[in-house]
C-alpha positions in Angstrom: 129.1 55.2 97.3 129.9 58.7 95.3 130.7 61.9 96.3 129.2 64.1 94.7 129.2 68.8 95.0 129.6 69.7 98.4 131.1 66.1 99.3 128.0 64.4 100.2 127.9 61.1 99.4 124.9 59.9 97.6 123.1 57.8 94.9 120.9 58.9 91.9 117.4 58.9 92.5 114.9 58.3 89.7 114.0 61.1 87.5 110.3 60.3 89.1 111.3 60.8 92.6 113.4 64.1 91.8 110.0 65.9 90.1 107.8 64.9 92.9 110.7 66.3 95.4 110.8 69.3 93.1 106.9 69.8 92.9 106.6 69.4 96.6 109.3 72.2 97.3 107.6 74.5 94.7 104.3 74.0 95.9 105.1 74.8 100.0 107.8 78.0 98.7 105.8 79.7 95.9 102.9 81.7 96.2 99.7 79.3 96.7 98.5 77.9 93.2 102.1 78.7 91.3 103.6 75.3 90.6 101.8 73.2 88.4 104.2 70.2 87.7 108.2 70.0 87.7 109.7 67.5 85.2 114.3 67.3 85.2 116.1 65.5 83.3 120.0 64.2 83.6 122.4 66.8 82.3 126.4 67.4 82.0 128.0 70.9 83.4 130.9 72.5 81.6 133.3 70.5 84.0 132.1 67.0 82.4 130.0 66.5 86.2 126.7 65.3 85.7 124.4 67.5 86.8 120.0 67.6 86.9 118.3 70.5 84.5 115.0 70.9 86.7 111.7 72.7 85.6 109.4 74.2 87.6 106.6 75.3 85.9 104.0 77.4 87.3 100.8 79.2 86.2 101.0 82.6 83.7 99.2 84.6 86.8 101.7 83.2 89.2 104.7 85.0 87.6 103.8 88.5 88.9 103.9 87.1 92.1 107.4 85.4 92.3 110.2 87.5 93.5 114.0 86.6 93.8 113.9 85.4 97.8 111.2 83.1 97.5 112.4 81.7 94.3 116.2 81.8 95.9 114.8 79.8 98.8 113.0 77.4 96.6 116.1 76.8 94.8 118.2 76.7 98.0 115.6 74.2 99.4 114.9 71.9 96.5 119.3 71.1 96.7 119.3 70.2 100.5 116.1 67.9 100.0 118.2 66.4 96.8 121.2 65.9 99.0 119.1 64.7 102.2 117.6 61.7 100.1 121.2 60.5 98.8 121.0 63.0 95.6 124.4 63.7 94.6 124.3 65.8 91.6 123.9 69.6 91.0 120.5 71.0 90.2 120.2 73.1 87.8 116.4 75.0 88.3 114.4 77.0 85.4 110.9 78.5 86.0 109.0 78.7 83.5 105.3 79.3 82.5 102.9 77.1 81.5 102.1 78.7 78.8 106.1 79.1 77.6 105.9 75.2 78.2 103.0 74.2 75.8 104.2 76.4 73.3 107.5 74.3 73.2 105.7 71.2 73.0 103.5 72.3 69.9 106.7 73.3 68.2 
């Protein structure tokens, strides 16, 4: 078994499995109606560690509504569920509109 930040020991868990845990943290943080889907991907920090690029994406009237303590405990939160289910890299957490995020798909 690995150890991964903060010495937990832990596995990978499928990129499906980390968005649903993502999207479920967002959805019971964030004002009601914010996130509408969270997709990560496997990344590599500076340090060479691998680490998980997560984005939360939630709705253009949401943003107003988002302030740094409930997206700092959505952040916070989203980590310890990682680690609880065996998740041993760092996440790495953008928010982003859903707007932004359709814009980068058409380009």
């Amino acid at each position: 078994m690995q150890r991964g930040y903060f010495g937990y020991a832990g596995h990978m868990l499928e990129i499906s499995q980390i968005d649903a845990i993502a999207a479920e943290v967002g959805r019971a943080l964030l004002p009601a109606g914010a996130v509408v889907d969270a997709h990560s991907r496997p990344a590599s920090g500076e340090d060479g560690e691998e680490q998980l690029w997560v984005r939360m994406v939630i709705t253009d009237n949401a943003i107003d509504r988002i302030n740094g303590e409930n997206a700092l405990n959505t952040i916070y939160e989203l980590q310890q569920r990682l680690m609880a289910e065996g998740e041993n890299r760092f996440a790495v957490v953008q928010f982003v509109s859903d707007t932004e995020t359709a814009a980068n798909s058409r380009s």
